[in-house]
C-alpha positions, 0 to 999 in steps of 0.5 A: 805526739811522739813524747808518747811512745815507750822506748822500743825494745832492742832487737836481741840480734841485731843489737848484738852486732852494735855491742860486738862493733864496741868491744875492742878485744882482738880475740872478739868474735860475732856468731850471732848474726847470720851471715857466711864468713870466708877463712878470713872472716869476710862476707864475699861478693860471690864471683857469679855475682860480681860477674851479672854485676859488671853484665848490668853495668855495662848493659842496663839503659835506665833505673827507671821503675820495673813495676809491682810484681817486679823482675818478672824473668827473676820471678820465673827463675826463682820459681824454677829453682824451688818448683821445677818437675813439679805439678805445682810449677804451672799452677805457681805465681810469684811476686818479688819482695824486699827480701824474705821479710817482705814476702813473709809480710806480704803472704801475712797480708794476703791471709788476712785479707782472705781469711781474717781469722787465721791462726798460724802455727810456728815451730817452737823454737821459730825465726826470731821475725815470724811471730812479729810478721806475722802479729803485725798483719793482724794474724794470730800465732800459735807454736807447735812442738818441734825441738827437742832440748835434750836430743839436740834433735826434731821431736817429730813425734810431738809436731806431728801429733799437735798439727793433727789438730790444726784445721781450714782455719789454720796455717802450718809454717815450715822451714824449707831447710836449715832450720833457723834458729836450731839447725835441726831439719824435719826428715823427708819422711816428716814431710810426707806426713805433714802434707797428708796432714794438710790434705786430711786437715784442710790447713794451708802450709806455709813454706819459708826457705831462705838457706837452700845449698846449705844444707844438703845441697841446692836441689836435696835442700828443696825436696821436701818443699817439691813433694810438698807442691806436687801433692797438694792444691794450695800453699806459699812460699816465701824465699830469700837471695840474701845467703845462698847468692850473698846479696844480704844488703840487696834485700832481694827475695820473693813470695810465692802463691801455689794454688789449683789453678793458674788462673787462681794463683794469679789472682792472688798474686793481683791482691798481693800487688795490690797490697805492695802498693800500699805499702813498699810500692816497688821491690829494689832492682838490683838484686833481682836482676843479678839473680836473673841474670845468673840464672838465666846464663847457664856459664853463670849458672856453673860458677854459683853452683860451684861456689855454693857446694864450696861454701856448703863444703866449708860448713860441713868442715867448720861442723866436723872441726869444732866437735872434733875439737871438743872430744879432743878436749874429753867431751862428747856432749856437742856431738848434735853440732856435727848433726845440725844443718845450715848456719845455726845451731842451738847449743842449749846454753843458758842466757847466763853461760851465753852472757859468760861466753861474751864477758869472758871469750868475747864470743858474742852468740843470742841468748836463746844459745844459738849460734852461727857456725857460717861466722867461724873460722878456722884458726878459732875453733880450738878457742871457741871449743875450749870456751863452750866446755868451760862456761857449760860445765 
């Protein structure tokens, strides 16, 4: 049987990770995959994180089974984090997933099963796992205009004129914040027309929101996703634990169904059960429950909140440090960094000048020329910025 299969081809990030592991140089350095890098090159266990850890440790009684949906108090907990102030936050059910890749499949799921023949517009560039997803669940994709490769910047103008032509049939996905992989977010006011889109238009929209505090802060990060909720009847959400609480290998994420009614909301939330039932059966505990526990303990609450706007902080500082470091070296020309929101950044190299930037730095970035500001840090910046000015010249 398998003798059959044609050899898989190689994920273009994670594959990257494999080489970095290979490379004995000292100087070598991993800004491809995204993952937050302390001062030391470490990703932390956070200390509100450490803190639930040993709570659970010392309180929980079995590993038995939690069920379908889940961790129902962490469902609650991330649907007040995205939704609460909002008109949506009653009418919202939330299931909780194997990450956010779990829930972008199991919406793509649930959208097939309603309505088979949807088409779902992705941004141009979009998360390397969207398209597939979204492929997989027997969807169609689609891809509007969104970056603009010589401003470094949204192209709202073009996005929203080719989402004008999206309609009942179709589903706009949009990246909550912090924009995966080019770092440039919509405006608020981008927001606002995209939801009067929608309600002229009749397509669904389809949030995914894996970076919240990263880029303006816990609750800026979620404003045009609130507004979003609060003025339309229908959309989703898909959301991720994995960086703004560190619990990458956790896998703990959520998908959320916002309808015009409770009683809908929740039957959609049945068929999504439904659909986890055959597939992954029941999410992975762990995470949830240290995400409900934070965020049901307002001491714990403080402390993530506080480190998140220190890691937030430390972002910003790495953005500033690197395009200073660049115009100290005579050139202007990776101002947009400074600008850029989040982990990423797409810096606009060729596939061949990223290929430089391994063979010659040990710099490892994906060949779309993103890369992972979060992965920097700070004693390297000097190099990385002398190495982005000599391979783009």
């Amino acid at each position: 049987m398998f003798k059959q299969l044609t050899q898989a081809q190689l994920d273009p990030i994670l594959s990257l990770s494999i080489a970095y592991r290979e490379d004995r140089r000292a100087d070598k350095m991993d800004l491809g995959i995204g993952v937050y890098r302390n001062s030391q090159g470490e990703t932390p266990i956070m200390q509100a994180v450490q803190q639930a850890q040993q709570y659970l440790l010392a309180t929980q009684t079995t590993k038995a089974y939690v069920g379908l949906a889940g961790n129902e108090v962490f469902n609650q907990s991330m649907m007040n984090l995205l939704l609460s102030g909002t008109s949506a936050h009653s009418r919202a059910a939330a299931v909780q997933t194997p990450g956010a890749s779990g829930a972008l499949r199991m919406l793509a799921d649930l959208m097939c099963l309603a309505q088979p023949d949807t088409t779902v517009w992705l941004t141009n560039p979009s998360y390397v796992n969207h398209k597939p997803v979204m492929e997989a669940a027997g969807l169609t994709v689609k891809y509007y205009p969104y970056f603009d490769y010589a401003t470094k910047q949204v192209n709202s103008d073009a996005m929203l004129a080719e989402l004008a032509k999206a309609g009942p049939k179709d589903v706009v996905l949009l990246h909550g914040c912090c924009h995966n992989p080019t770092g440039a977010d919509i405006s608020f006011a981008d927001w606002q027309a995209v939801t009067a889109l929608a309600n002229k238009n009749g397509f669904l929209p389809f949030v995914d929101i894996a970076y919240q505090g990263f880029g303006d802060g816990l609750e800026q990060d979620a404003a045009g996703l609130k507004y979003m909720a609060d003025n339309i009847e229908e959309m989703i959400v898909a959301t991720s634990c994995s960086k703004n609480f560190g619990l990458y290998r956790e896998r703990t994420g959520a998908a959320i169904v916002i309808s015009d009614s409770l009683q809908e909301a929740q039957k959609a939330k049945g068929r999504i059960l439904q659909l986890a039932r055959s597939t992954y059966t029941m999410p992975p505990d762990h995470g949830a429950a240290v995400v409900a526990t934070i965020l049901t303990d307002d001491d714990l609450t403080a402390v993530w909140k506080q480190e998140l706007v220190e890691m937030h902080g430390r972002l910003l500082s790495l953005r500033a440090g690197l395009t200073k470091a660049i115009r100290a070296q005579g050139s202007d020309s990776f101002d947009f960094i400074e600008k850029h929101k989040g982990m990423f950044s797409v810096t606009g190299l060729s596939p061949e000048q990223i290929e430089r930037l391994r063979k010659e730095f040990a710099i490892y970035a994906v060949g779309d020329g993103r890369v992972n500001i979060a992965g920097l840090q700070e004693q390297q910046i000097d190099y990385l910025a002398n190495a982005l000015l000599t391979v783009s010249q």
